[in-house]
C-alpha positions in Angstrom: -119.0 43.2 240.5 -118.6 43.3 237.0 -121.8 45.0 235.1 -122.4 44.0 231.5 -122.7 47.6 230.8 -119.3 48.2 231.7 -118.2 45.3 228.9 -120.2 46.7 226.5 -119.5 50.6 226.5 -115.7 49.5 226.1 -116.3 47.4 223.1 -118.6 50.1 221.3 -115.4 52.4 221.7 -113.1 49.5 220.5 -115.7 48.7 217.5 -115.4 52.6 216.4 -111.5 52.5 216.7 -111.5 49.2 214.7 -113.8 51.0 211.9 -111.5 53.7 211.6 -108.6 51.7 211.4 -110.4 49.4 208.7 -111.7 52.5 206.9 -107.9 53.7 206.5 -106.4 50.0 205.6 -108.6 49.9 202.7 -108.4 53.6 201.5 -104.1 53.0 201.7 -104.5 49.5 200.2 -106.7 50.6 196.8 -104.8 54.0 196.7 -107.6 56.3 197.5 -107.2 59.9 198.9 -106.8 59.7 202.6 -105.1 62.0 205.1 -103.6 59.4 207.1 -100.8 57.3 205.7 -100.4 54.6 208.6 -103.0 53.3 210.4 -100.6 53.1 214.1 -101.6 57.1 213.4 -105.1 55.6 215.1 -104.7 55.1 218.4 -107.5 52.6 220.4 -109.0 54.2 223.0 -107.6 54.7 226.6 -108.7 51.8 229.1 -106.5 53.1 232.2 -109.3 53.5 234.3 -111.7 51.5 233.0 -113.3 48.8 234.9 -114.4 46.2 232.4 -113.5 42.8 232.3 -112.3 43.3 228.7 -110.2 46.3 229.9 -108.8 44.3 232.8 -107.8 41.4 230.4 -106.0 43.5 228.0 -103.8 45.7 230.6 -103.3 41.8 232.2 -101.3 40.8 229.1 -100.4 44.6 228.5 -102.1 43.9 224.7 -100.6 46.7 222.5 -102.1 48.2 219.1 -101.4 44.8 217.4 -102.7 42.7 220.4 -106.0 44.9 220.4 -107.2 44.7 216.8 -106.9 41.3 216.4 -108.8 41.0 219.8 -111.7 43.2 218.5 -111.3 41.7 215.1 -112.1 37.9 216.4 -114.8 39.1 218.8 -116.6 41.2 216.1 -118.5 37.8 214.4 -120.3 37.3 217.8 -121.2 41.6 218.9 -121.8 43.5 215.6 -120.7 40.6 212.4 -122.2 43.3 209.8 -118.5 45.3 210.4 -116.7 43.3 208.4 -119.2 42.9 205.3 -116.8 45.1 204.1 -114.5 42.5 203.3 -117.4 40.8 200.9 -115.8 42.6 198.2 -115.6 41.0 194.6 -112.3 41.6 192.9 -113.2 42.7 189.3 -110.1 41.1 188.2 -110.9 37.5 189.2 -114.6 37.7 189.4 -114.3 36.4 192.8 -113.4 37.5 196.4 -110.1 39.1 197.5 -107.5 36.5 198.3 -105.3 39.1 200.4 -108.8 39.3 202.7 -108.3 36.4 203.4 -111.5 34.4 205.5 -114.1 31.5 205.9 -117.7 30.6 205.4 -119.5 29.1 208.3 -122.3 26.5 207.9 -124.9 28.8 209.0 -123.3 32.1 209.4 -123.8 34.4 206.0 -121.2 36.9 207.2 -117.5 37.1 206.8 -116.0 35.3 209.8 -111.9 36.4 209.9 -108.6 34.5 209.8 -104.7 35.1 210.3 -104.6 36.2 206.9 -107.5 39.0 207.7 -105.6 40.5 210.5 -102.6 40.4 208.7 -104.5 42.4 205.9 -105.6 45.3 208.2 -102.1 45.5 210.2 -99.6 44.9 207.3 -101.5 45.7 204.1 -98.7 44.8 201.2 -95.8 45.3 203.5 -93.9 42.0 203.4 -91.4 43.1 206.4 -94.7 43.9 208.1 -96.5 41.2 207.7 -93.7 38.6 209.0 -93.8 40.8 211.9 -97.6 40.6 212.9 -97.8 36.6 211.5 -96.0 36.1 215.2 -99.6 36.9 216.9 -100.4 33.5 215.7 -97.3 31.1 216.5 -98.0 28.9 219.6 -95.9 30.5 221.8 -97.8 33.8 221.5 -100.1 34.3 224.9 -102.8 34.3 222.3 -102.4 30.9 222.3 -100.6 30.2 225.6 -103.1 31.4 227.5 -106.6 30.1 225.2 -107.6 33.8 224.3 -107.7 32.5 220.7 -108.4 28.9 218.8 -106.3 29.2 215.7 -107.4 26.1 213.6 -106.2 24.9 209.7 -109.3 23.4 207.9 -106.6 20.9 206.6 -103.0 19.8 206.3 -100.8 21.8 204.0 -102.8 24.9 203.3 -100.9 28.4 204.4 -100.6 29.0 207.7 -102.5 32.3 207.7 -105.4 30.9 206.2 -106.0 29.1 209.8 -109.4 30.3 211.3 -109.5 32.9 214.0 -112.1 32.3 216.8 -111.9 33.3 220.5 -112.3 30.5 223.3 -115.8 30.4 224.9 -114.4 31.5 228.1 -112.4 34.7 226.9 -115.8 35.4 224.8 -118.2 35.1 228.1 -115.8 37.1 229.9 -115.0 39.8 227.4 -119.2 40.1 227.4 -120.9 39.1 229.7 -117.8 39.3 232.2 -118.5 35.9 233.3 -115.8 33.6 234.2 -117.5 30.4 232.7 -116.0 26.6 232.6 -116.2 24.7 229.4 -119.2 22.7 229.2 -119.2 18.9 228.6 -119.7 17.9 225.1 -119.7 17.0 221.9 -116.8 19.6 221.6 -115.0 19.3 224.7 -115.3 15.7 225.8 -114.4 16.0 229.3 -116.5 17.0 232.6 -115.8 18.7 235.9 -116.1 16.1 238.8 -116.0 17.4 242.3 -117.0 15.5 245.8 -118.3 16.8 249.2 -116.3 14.4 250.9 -112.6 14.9 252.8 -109.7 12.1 252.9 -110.7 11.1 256.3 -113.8 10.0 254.3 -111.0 8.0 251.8 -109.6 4.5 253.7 -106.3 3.8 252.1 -103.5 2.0 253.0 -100.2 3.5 254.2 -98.1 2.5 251.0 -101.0 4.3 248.9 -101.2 7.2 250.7 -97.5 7.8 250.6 -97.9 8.0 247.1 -100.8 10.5 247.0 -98.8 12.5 249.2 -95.9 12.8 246.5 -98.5 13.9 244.6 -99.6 16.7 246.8 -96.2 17.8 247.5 -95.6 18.2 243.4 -98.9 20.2 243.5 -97.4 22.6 246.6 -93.9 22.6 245.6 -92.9 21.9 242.0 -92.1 25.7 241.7 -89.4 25.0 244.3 -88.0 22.3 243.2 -88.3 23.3 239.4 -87.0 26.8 239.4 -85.3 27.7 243.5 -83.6 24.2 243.4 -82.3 24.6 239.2 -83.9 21.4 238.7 -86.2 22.6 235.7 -83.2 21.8 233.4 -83.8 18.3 233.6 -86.9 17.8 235.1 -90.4 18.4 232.8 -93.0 20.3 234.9 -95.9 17.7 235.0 -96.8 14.9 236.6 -98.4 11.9 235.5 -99.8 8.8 237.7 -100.9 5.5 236.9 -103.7 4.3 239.5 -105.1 0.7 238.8 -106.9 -1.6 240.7 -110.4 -2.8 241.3 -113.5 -0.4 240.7 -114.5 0.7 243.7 -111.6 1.1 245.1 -111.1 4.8 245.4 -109.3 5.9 242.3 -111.6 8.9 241.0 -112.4 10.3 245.1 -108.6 10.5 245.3 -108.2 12.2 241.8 -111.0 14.6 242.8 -109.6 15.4 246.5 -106.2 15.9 245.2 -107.9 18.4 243.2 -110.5 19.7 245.9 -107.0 20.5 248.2 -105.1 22.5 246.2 -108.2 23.9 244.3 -107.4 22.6 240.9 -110.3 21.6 238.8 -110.3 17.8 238.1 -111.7 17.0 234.9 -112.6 13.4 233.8 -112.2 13.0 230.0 -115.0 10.9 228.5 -113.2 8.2 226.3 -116.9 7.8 224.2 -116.7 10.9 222.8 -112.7 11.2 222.4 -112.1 7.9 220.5 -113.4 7.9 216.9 -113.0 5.5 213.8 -112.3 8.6 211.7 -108.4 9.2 211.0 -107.3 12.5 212.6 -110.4 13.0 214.5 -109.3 11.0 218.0 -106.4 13.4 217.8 -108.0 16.4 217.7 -110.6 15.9 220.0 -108.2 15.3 222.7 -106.2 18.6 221.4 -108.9 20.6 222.4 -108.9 19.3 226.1 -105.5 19.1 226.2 -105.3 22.8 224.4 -108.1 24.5 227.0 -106.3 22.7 230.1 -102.8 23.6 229.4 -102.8 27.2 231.7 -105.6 26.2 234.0 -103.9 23.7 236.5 -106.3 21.2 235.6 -105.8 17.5 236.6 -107.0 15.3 233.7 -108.5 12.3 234.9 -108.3 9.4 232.3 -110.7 6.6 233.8 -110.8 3.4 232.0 -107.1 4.6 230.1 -107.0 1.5 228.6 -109.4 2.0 226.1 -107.3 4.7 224.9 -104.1 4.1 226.5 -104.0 0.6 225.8 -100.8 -2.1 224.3 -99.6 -1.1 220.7 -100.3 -3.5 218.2 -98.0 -4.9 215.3 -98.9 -2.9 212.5 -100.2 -5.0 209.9 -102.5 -2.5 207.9 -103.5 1.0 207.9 -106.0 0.6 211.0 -103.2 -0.9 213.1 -100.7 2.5 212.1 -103.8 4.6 212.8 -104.0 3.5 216.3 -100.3 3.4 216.8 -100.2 6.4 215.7 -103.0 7.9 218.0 -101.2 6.1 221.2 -97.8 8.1 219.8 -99.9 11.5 220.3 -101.4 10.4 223.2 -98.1 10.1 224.8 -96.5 13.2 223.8 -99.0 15.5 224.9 -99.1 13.6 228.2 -95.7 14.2 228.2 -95.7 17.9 227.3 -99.0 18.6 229.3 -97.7 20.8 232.4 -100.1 19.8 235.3 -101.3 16.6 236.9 -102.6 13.5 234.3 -103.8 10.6 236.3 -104.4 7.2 234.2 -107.0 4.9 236.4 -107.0 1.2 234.7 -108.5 -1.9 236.3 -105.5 -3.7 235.3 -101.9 -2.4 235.3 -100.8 -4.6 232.7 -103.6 -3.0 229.5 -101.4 -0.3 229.7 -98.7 0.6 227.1 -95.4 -0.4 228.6 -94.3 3.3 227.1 -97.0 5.2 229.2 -96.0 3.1 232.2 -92.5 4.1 232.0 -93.2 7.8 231.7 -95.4 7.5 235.3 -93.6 9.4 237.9 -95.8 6.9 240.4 -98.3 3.9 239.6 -100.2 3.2 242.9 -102.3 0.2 243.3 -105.6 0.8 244.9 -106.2 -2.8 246.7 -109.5 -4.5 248.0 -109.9 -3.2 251.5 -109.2 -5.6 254.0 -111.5 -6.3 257.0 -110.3 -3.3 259.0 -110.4 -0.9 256.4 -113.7 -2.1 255.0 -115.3 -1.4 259.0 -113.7 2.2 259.3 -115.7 2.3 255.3 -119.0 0.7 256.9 -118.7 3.3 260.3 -117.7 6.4 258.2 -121.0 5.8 256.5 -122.9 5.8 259.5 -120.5 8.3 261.7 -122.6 10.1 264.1 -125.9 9.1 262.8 -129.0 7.2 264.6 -130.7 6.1 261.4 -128.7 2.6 262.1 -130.4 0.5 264.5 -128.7 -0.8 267.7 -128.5 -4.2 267.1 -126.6 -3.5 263.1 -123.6 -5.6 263.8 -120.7 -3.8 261.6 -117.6 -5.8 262.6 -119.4 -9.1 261.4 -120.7 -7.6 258.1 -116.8 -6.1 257.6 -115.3 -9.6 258.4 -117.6 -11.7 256.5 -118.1 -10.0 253.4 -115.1 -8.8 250.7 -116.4 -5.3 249.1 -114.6 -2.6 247.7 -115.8 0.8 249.1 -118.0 1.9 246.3 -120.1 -1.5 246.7 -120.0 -0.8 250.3 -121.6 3.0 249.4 -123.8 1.1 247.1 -125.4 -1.7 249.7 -125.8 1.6 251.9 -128.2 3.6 249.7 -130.0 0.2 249.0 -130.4 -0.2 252.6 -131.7 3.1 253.4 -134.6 2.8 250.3 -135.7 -0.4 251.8 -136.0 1.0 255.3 -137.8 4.1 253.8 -140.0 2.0 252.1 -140.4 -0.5 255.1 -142.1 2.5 256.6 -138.8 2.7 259.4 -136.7 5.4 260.2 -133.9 3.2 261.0 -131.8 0.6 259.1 -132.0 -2.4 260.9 -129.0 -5.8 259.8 -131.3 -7.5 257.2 -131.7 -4.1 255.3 -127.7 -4.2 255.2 -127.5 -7.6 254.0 -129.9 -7.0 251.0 -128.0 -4.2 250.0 -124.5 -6.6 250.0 -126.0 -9.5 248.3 -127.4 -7.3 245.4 -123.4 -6.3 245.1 -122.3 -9.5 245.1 -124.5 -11.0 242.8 -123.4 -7.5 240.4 -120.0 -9.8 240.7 -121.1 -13.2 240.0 -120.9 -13.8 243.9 -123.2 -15.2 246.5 -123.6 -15.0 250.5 
C-alpha cells in the first residue's frame, strides 16, 4: 500500500534538488560568481529503490533530468508555491517583470504559477540550441501530453507557444501526493460521468441481429491489437471504433454501452451535452477537448446519449451562428475520428444525425421495441427467482397485451412494488402491475 509519507519524503528531496538547480540558473543567467557552470552538474536524487508512487511514475516513463524538473516545477504551485517567488523579480530595466521568466497570474493564487517558457528558463537559460531542444517537452506527442501527466493550455490564439500554461492533471497530482489513483469528477470542468450497472447481458433482451453487432464490438475491444499490428492492418485501418445506436428510449442503448464496458473493464463515461454545448464561440470546442484530452490513454468508451443535440444535420451557412455550429460539428468529427477507443452515439432517431458521422460508424445498430417474447423474458427477469410476485400475476398476458420498451417495463416494476409496500403486502399482486403500466403509457400519450 502506498503511504503518503513515502510521497512526500521523495518530493522534499526533489524540492531541494529543484532549489539548487534554480539557485545555479539564476547565478549563470545574471553572471554572478558560482562554482558550477551547468546545472546537468546537479544531479536529482536517486529513486532506484524508492517506493513512492511519484518514484514509480517517473522510472514508468524512465523521466530523465529534463523530464524531472519540469515534473517538480508544475507540481511545486500545489506542495510548497513560495519556491518560485523567486521568479517575482522586477527587471530594473523595464520596471516590470522578467519576460524570459516567463509565467501567469491566477484569479486567486498571489504566487507565480509556471509556464513552458519558465521551464525553458531554468533548463536552457540564453542557449537558443538548448532551448529548441527542451521546447520538445511540450509538443503533443511528448508522453507529457500522451499520457495526461500535464495540461499545457494557450490563454489565446496566436500568442507564443511557450507562453502556454503548465498545470499537472488532477489524477497525476492525487497520485504524485496522496498516491491515490482518482477518476475525474463530473463537472463544470469535465462534463462527463462514470456510469456503471450491476446487471449482466443475460439481464439485456436483444434480438439476434443486435447482438451480432455488439459482439463486433467486443471482439474490437479483445482483438484490435491483432488485427491492427499481427495482421499489418494498422496501415489502413484507424484504431477506434465508433457506433451509432438509435432507437426508442428504453430500449437498451446505455446498459449495452455500460456492459460493453463492465466486460472488458473499460470505464464508460456518458458525456453530459448541457454542460458541453455553449453559445460562446470556442467554448463548445474546448470543453469536449478536455474529455476527449483525459480519455485518450485510458480506454475509455465515450457514451454520447441524445448525440443529436450535438451531433445533429449541418446547416446552410447563412451567418456567423450557422459557421459556428458547422464549424463545432467539423471538430466534433475529427476528434471522433482521431479518438483511439470506443465512441458510441445513442439517438432516438437515425436520421438527426449528420450524414458525415453516419458514414464514419463502423456499425449503427437499431435497438427495436421488444416484441411480446422479448418483453416476457424482460417481465420474468425482473421477478427471476423471487416470491414477492403473487401466484395469480399473469406475465404472458401483461407481455402480450401491452407494447413497452424495457425501461418502462423496469419503471411499472418499482411502481408496483411501492404500491404493494404501501398496501401493507409483501407481495405484488396483477392490479399493482397494471398501475405501474398505465402510468407509462399515459408518460406516452397512451391508454389501456
Amino acid at each position: 500500500m502506498i503511504r503518503m509519507d513515502d510521497n512526500a519524503a521523495i518530493l522534499e528531496q526533489e524540492i531541494s534538488w529543484f532549489q539548487k538547480v534554480l539557485a545555479v540558473r539564476f547565478d549563470i543567467y545574471f553572471n554572478r560568481e558560482t562554482a558550477i557552470d551547468d546545472i546537468q552538474q546537479i544531479s536529482p536524487p536517486d529513486i532506484g529503490s524508492d517506493q513512492s508512487e511519484y518514484a514509480r511514475i517517473v522510472t514508468a516513463y524512465k523521466m530523465g533530468f529534463d523530464e524531472r524538473l519540469v515534473v517538480i516545477l508544475t507540481l511545486l504551485p500545489h506542495l510548497q508555491p513560495h519556491v518560485l517567488d523567486t521568479f517575482l523579480l522586477n527587471n530594473k530595466d523595464t520596471a516590470r517583470g522578467y519576460t524570459e521568466f516567463g509565467g501567469w497570474k491566477g484569479k486567486n493564487h498571489s504566487g507565480f504559477l509556471p509556464t513552458g517558457e519558465t521551464a525553458v528558463f531554468i533548463l536552457a537559460g540564453s542557449d537558443l540550441a538548448r532551448r529548441f531542444q527542451v521546447t520538445r517537452l511540450f509538443h503533443a506527442d511528448h508522453f507529457f501530453s500522451k499520457q495526461g501527466i500535464l495540461n499545457i493550455e494557450h490563454a489565446a490564439n496566436g500568442e507564443p507557444f511557450l507562453s502556454a500554461m503548465l498545470m499537472m492533471t488532477a489524477e497525476y497530482l492525487n497520485q504524485f501526493t496522496i498516491g491515490k489513483r482518482d477518476k475525474p469528477d463530473y463537472g463544470v470542468n469535465f462534463p462527463a460521468k462514470l456510469i456503471t450497472t450491476t446487471l449482466d447481458w443475460d439481464d439485456l433482451v436483444l434480438n439476434p441481429d443486435v447482438m451480432e453487432e455488439i459482439d463486433n464490438i467486443n471482439a474490437w475491444l479483445q482483438h484490435s491489437d491483432t488485427i491492427l499490428k499481427q495482421w499489418g492492418l494498422g496501415k489502413h485501418i484507424k484504431p477506434g471504433y465508433r457506433a451509432l445506436f438509435y432507437g426508442p428510449p428504453g430500449t437498451g442503448k446505455t446498459l449495452t454501452a455500460t456492459l460493453i464496458g463492465k466486460t472488458f473493464g473499460n470505464d464508460v463515461y456518458r458525456i453530459d451535452l448541457s454542460m458541453v454545448v455553449s453559445k460562446y464561440i470556442g467554448e463548445t470546442e474546448k470543453n469536449l477537448a478536455n474529455v476527449f484530452d483525459q480519455a485518450m490513454n485510458k480506454n475509455w468508451i465515450l457514451f454520447f446519449d441524445e448525440a443529436d443535440a450535438l451531433f445533429g444535420k449541418r446547416t446552410q451557412a447563412s451567418n456567423s451562428n450557422d459557421r459556428h455550429a458547422n464549424q463545432e460539428i467539423s471538430y466534433l468529427l475529427q476528434r471522433v475520428e482521431d479518438y483511439p477507443g470506443v465512441v458510441i452515439l445513442a439517438t432516438n432517431l437515425k436520421g438527426n444525425i449528420d450524414e458525415a458521422f453516419a458514414r464514419r460508424f463502423q456499425t449503427s445498430v437499431h435497438f427495436a421495441m421488444p416484441d411480446a417474447d422479448q418483453r416476457l423474458k424482460l417481465w420474468q427477469g425482473m421477478f427471476s427467482g423471487r416470491k414477492q410476485l403473487s401466484k395469480n400475476v399473469d406475465l404472458v398476458a401483461i407481455a402480450e397485451k401491452f407494447e413497452l420498451s424495457g425501461g418502462a417495463i423496469t419503471n411499472a416494476v418499482r411502481y408496483a412494488a411501492l404500491r404493494a409496500i404501501r398496501m401493507k403486502r409483501d407481495q405484488i399482486i396483477q392490479d399493482d402491475l397494471i398501475k405501474g403500466v398505465t402510468k407509462e403509457l399515459l408518460k406516452e400519450g397512451r391508454t389501456l
